[in-house]
C-alpha positions in Angstrom: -5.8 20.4 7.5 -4.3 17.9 10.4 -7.0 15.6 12.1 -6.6 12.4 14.1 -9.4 9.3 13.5 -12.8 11.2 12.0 -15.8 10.3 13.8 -19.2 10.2 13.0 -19.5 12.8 11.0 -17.0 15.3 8.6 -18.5 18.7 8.5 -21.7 17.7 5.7 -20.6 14.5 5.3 -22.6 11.7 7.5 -21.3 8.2 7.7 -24.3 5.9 7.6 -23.8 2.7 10.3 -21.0 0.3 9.5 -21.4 -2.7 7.5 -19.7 -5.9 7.6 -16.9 -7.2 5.1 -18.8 -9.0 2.3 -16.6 -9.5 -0.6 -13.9 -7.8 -3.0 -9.8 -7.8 -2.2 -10.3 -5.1 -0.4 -13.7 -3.6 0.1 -16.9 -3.9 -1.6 -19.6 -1.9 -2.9 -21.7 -2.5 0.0 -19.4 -1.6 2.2 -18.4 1.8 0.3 -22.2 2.8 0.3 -22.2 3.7 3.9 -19.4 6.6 2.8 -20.6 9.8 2.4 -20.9 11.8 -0.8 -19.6 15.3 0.3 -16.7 16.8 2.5 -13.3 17.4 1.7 -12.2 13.6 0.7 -15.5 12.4 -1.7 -14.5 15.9 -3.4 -10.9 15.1 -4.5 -11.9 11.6 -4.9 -14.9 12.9 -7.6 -12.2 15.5 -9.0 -9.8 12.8 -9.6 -12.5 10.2 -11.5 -13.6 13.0 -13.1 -10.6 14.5 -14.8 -8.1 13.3 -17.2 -6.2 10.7 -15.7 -2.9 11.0 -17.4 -0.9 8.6 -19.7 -0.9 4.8 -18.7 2.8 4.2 -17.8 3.8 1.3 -15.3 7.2 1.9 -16.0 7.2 5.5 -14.8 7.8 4.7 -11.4 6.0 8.3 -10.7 3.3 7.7 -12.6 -0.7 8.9 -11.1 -2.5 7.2 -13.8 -2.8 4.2 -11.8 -4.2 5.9 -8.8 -7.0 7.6 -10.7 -7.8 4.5 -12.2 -8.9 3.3 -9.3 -10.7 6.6 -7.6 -13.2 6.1 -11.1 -13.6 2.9 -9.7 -14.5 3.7 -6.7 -16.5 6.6 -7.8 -18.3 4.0 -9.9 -18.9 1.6 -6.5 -20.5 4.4 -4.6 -22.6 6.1 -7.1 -23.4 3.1 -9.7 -23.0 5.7 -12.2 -21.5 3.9 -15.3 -19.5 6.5 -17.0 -17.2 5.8 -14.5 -17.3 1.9 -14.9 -16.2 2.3 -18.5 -13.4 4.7 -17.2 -12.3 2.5 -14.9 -12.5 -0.6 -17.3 -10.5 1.8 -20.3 -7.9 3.0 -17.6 -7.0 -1.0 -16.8 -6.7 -2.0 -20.4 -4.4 0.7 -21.5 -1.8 -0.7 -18.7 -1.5 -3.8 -20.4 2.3 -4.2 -21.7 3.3 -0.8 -20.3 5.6 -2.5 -17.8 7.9 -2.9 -20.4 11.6 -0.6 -20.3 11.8 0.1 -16.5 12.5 -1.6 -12.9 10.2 -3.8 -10.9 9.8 -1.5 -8.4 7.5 0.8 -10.4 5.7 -2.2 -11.5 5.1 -3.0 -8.1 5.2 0.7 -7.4 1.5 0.6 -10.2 0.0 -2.6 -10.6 -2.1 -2.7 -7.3 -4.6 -0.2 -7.8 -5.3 -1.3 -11.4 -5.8 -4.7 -9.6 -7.9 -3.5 -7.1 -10.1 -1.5 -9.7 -10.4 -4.3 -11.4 -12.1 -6.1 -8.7 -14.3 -3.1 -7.7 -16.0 -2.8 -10.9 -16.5 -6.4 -11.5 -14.4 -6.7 -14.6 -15.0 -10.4 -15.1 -18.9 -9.7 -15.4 -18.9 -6.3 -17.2 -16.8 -7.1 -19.8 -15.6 -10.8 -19.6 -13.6 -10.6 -23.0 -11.7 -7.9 -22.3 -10.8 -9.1 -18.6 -9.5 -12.2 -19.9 -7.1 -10.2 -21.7 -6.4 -8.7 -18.4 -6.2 -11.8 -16.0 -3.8 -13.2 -18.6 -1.5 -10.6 -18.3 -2.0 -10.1 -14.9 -0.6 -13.5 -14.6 2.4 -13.4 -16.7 3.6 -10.2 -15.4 4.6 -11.5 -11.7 7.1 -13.5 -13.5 8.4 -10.6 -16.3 12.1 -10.4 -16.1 12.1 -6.7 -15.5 16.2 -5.1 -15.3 17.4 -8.8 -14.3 14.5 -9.3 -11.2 10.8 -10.5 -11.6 7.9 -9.1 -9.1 7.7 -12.2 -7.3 12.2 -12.4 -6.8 11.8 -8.5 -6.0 9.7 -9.7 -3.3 11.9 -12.4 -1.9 15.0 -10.8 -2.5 14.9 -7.2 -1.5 14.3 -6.1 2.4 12.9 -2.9 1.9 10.9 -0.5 0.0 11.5 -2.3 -3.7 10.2 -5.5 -2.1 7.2 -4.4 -0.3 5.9 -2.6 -3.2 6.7 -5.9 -5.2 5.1 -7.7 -2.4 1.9 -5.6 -2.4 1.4 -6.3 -6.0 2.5 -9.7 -6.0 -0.3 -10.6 -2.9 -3.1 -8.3 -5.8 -2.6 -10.5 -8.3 -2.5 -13.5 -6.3 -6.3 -12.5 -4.8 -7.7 -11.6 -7.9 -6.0 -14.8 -10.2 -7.5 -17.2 -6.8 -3.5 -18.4 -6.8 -3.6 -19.4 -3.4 -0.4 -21.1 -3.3 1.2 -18.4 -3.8 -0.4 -16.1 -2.2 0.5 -18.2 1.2 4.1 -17.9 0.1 4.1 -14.7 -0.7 2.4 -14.2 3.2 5.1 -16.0 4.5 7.7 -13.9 2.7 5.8 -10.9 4.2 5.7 -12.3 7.8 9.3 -12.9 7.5 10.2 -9.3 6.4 8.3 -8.1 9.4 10.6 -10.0 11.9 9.6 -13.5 12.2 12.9 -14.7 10.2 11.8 -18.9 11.1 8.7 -18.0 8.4 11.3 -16.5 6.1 15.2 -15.1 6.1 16.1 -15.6 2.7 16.3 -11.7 1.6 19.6 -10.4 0.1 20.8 -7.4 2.9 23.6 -5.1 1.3 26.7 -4.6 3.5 25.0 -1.6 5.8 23.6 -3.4 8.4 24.6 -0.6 11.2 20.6 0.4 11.8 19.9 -3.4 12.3 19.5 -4.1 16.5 21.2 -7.3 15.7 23.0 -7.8 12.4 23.8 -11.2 12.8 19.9 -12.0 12.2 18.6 -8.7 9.9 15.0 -8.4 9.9 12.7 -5.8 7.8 11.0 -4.1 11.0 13.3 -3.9 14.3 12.3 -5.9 17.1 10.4 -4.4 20.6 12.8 -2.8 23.1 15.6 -2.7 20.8 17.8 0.6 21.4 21.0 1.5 21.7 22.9 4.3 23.0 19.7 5.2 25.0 17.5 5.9 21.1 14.9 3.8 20.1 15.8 1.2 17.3 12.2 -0.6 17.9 10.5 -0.5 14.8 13.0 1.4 12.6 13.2 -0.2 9.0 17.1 -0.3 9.1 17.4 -1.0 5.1 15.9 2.2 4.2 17.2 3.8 7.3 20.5 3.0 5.6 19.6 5.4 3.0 19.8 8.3 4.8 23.4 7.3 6.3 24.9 4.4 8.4 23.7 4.5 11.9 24.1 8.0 13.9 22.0 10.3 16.1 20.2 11.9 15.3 19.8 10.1 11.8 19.6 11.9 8.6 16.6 12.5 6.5 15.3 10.3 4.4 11.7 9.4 2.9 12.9 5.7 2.5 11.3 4.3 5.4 7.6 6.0 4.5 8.6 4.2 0.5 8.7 0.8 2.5 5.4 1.3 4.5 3.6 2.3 1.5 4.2 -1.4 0.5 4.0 -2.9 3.8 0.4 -1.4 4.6 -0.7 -2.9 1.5 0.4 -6.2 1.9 -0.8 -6.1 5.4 -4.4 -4.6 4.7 -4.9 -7.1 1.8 -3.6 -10.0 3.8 -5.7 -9.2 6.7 -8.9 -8.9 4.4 -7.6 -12.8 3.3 -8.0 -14.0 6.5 -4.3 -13.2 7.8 -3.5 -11.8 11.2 -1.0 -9.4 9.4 -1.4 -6.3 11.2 -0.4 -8.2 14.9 2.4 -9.9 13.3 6.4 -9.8 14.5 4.4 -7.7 18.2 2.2 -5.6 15.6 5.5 -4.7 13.1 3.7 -1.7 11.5 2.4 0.0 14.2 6.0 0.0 15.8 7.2 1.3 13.2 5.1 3.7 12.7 5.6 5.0 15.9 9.3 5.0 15.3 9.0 7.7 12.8 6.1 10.1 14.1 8.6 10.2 17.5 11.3 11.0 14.9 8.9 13.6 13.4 7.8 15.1 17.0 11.8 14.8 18.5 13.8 16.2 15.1 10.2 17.1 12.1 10.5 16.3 9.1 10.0 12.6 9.7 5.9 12.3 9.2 4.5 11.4 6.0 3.9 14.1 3.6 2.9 14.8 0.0 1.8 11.6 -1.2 2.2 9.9 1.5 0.0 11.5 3.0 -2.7 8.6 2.8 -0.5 6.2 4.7 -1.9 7.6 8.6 -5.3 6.7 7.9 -4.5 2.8 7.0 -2.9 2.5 10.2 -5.1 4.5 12.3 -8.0 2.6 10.9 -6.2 -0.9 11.1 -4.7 -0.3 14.7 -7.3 2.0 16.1 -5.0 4.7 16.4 -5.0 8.4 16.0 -2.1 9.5 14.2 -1.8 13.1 12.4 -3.7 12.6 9.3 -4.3 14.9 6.5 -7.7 15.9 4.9 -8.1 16.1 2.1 -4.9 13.5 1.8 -2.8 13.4 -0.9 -2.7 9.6 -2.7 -0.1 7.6 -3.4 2.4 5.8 -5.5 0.7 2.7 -5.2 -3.1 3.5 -3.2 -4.7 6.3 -2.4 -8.3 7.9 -1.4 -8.1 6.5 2.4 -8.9 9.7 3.6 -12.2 8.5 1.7 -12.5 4.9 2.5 -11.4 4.7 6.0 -12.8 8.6 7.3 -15.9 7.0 8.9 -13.7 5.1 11.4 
């Protein structure tokens, strides 16, 4: 089912009047009790808190486990209902270590919604022993050698859907360890990938720069206006672009780009909530690229985000007031999910 940004109401599901931010990475309990508790989204959402939520794996970079994780946290934030606490808390611990064998991208690719979980079911005062464990290793693992690369170089090194995934965790654990140093760098880093290359041009670009509008200066995000051969460049992410093929029109297929704004929204969402101005950075970055793809989508299809990325429309039409295609229920993601949930009141 296709809808743009929900109103007021979802079929049975009422919204009850907004609330103000108070607390939490990236929302709070007081701000997920205005949601409602029926309709298409609280239904997946309850199904997936309620069921088994598969084998903790951070290095399966296709793992769900993490996702659920945090839908029985959020079901616990809503209801209060403490079966789903103690699900939630489980679900965190068994992570621990798992990182071990793989890639930093599906580290970064898991570790946010365990992070975020963390934070919606107040670990540190529900079971402070056991979340000592957790903030421990939370800490150490930004700086894991993972297949030669650590979260944090992933981050700094890599211009495109490995380092925004590496980003988004990186900027998790920063909020929830209080490391505000780096979690400044780490926003710099960011800021830089979406364009502004005096906060930060120190990424590693392979030798395909042909989708870059200037490749003397290679940014994450292309900048406003830029085209070329009358086709719009503004907004494209040419290091995923790349993916597909070098540079032609039309371009070929690839999911790429959408794997790079799964970690891009995060960073931006969870920056924003820190006091950032991340979603108008580099002439509002993420919205321009969205809108790169969905004219893609609506000029060739194939382009919009699908499958689990289905959650992606409803973080930017809820950031940027927009009202992108959005899917309901929406499927989550690699590294979030349940927006069709959190953001469906508007």
């Amino acid at each position: 089912m296709l809808l743009g940004l929900l109103g007021r109401e979802t079929g049975a599901a009422v919204c009850g009047p907004p609330v103000p931010p108070s607390g939490g990475i990236r929302t709070s309990r007081a701000e997920l009790a205005r949601l409602p508790m029926a309709g298409p989204a609280w239904e997946q959402l309850r199904a997936a808190a309620e069921g088994k939520p598969g084998k903790a794996d951070i290095s399966d970079q296709d793992s769900n486990h993490d996702v659920n994780t945090l839908a029985a946290a959020l079901v616990y934030a809503r209801t209060g209902d403490e079966r789903f606490r103690a699900k939630a808390a489980d679900g965190i611990m068994a992570a621990i270590g798992t990182e071990q064998g793989d890639r930093t991208l599906a580290l970064g690719r898991n570790l946010v919604s365990y992070v975020l979980a963390a934070d919606l079911i107040d670990f540190r005062g529900y079971d402070p022993a056991r979340e000592q464990q957790f903030s421990g290793w939370l800490n150490a693992v930004r700086f894991t050698v993972l297949d030669g690369r650590t979260l944090i170089s992933t981050h700094e090194q890599r211009p495109n859907n490995w380092g925004t995934h590496a980003g988004a965790g990186r900027i998790a654990a920063d909020l929830y360890l209080g490391d505000r140093a780096d979690l400044e760098r780490a926003a710099q880093v960011f800021r830089g990938w979406l364009g502004d290359r005096a906060a930060y041009a120190e990424f590693i670009y392979d030798g395909d720069l042909s989708w870059q509008a200037d490749p003397g200066n290679p940014v994450g995000i292309n900048p406003p206006g830029a085209s070329r051969d009358g086709h719009r460049l503004d907004g494209a992410i040419p290091d995923d672009m790349r993916r597909g093929d070098s540079y032609r029109w039309p371009p070929k297929r690839t999911n790429y780009p959408w794997g790079a704004m799964e970690g891009a929204l995060v960073q931006a969402e969870l920056l924003a909530r820190a006091g950032y101005d991340a979603w108008n950075w580099s002439d509002r970055a993420l919205l321009r690229a969205t809108q790169f793809l969905d004219e893609l989508d609506r000029e060739q299809g194939r382009w919009w985000a699908a499958g689990d990325d289905e959650w992606m429309p409803w973080v930017v039409n809820h950031a940027y007031q927009q009202q992108f295609r959005a899917e309901l229920p929406a499927r989550p993601g690699k590294n979030l999910g349940w927006t069709d949930w959190v953001y469906g009141c508007g």
